[in-house]
N, C-alpha and C positions, 0 to 999 in steps of 0.2 A: 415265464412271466416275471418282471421284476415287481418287487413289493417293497422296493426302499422308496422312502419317501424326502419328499427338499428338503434340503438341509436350511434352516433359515441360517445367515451368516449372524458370525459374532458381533456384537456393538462394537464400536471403538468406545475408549476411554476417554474422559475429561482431557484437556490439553493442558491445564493447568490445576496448581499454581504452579508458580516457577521459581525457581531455586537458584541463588549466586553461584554456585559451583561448576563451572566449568559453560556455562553457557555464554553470559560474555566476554564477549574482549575487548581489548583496546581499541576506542573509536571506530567499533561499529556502527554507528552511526552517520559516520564521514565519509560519502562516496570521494567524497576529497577534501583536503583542508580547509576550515573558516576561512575566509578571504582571502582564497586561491582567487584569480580573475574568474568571473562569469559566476562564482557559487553562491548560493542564496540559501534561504532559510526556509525546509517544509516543517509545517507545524498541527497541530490540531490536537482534539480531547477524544476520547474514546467512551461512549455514553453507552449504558446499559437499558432496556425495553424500559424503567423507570424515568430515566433523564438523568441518574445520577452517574459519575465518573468511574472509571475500570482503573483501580489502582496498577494494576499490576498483569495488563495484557503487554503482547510483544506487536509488532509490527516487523516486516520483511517488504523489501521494495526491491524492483529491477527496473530498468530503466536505460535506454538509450544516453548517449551522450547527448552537449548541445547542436550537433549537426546530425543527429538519428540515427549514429552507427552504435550497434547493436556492442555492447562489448564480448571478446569472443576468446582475450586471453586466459589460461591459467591464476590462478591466486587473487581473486574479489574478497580475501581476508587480508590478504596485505595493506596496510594501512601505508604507505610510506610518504604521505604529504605530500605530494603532488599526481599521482595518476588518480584520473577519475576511475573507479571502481565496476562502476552499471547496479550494486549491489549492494545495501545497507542490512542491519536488523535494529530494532530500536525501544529498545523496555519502556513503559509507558511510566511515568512518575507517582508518586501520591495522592498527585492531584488530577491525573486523569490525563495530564499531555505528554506528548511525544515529539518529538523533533527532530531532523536530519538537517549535514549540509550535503548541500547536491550541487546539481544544475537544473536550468529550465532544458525538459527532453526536446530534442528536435525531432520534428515526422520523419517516420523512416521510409514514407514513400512521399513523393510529391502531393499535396494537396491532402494527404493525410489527417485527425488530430492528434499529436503529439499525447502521450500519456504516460503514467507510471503505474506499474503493475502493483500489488497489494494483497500479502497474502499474513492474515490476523488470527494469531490465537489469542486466547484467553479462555479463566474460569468457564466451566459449566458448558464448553463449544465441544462437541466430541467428535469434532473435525478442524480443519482450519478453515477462515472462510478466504475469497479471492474475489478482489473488486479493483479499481482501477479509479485515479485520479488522472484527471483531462486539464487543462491549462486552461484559462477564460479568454485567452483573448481573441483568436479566431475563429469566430461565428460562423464562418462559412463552413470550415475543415468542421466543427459541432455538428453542425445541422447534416453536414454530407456522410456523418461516421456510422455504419453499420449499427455496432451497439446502439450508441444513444438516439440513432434516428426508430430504432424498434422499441423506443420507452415511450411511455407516457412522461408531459414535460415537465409536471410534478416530480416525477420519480428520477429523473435527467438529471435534474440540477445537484443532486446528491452524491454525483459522479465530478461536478468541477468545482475544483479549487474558487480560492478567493486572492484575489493579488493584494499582497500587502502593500501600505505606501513606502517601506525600505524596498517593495521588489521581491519581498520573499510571499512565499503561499502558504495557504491555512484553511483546509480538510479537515471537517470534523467527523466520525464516524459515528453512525449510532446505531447498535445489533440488531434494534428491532423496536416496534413502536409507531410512535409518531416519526415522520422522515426518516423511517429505516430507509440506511444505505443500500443501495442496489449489491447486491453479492451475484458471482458468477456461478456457473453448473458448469466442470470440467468434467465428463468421464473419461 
């Protein structure tokens, strides 16, 4: 007869704070250079269950190029000013924003919506979270996407970007709340 009993597993730890040493580097944030052709500006704030700003979360992005191929080289730390990357990380500022240069993702299958993956730490998360930014402008590929067709339309719009008038996008997060962002469940 066995008489051990479940183990409950350990918690994880806070994710943060975070510390300068050794965690950045050089234009991490540039899946390729400021005003390479096609690059634009992602942006947004990172708001806590309050509505006030996360000085000091990080952000992680992956991402398709502008024509949906997956990047699949060696070294997404390589910064070297012209290869597009697929792969940023991005410390969130004083004031709560954050910012990449990128490209707009192209679908990686026909008829697709185009998206950027997102995977957020910060303070007091004692995991990372993982959600996804959607591009606004084709409502059809929106309405036709797996995910966002299984959301409420409320909770949908939390997943797409806003086009800037330069062109560039601006994604705000907020952990929880009012228009908490949609987070994923990966096991």
């Amino acid at each position: 007869m066995n008489n051990q009993t479940k183990l409950v597993p350990t918690p994880g730890q806070t994710v943060g704070p975070f510390y300068g040493y050794a965690l950045p580097f050089d234009k991490d944030n540039e899946l390729l250079a400021p005003g390479s052709p096609g690059s634009i500006r992602l942006q947004g704030t990172v708001y806590d269950g309050a509505g006030h700003t996360i000085p000091d979360a990080i952000l992680e992005i992956w991402q398709p190029d502008a024509e949906g191929n997956v990047v699949q080289k060696a070294g997404s730390l390589v910064r070297d000013g012209y290869t597009f990357t697929g792969w940023g990380r991005g410390a969130v500022g004083n004031s709560g924003v954050f910012t990449f240069t990128t490209v707009n993702p192209g679908p990686t299958s026909p008829g697709s919506a185009p998206f950027i993956s997102v995977a957020i730490f910060a303070r007091g998360l004692t995991n990372r979270l993982f959600t996804r930014i959607y591009l606004p402008e084709d409502t059809e590929a929106l309405a036709n996407d797996p995910l966002l067709s299984s959301l409420d339309p409320g909770r949908r719009k939390t997943l797409i970007a806003r086009r800037d008038a330069d062109g560039g996008l601006t994604w705000d997060v907020r952990l929880q709340g009012e228009g908490e962002t949609v987070f994923l469940d990966f096991q």
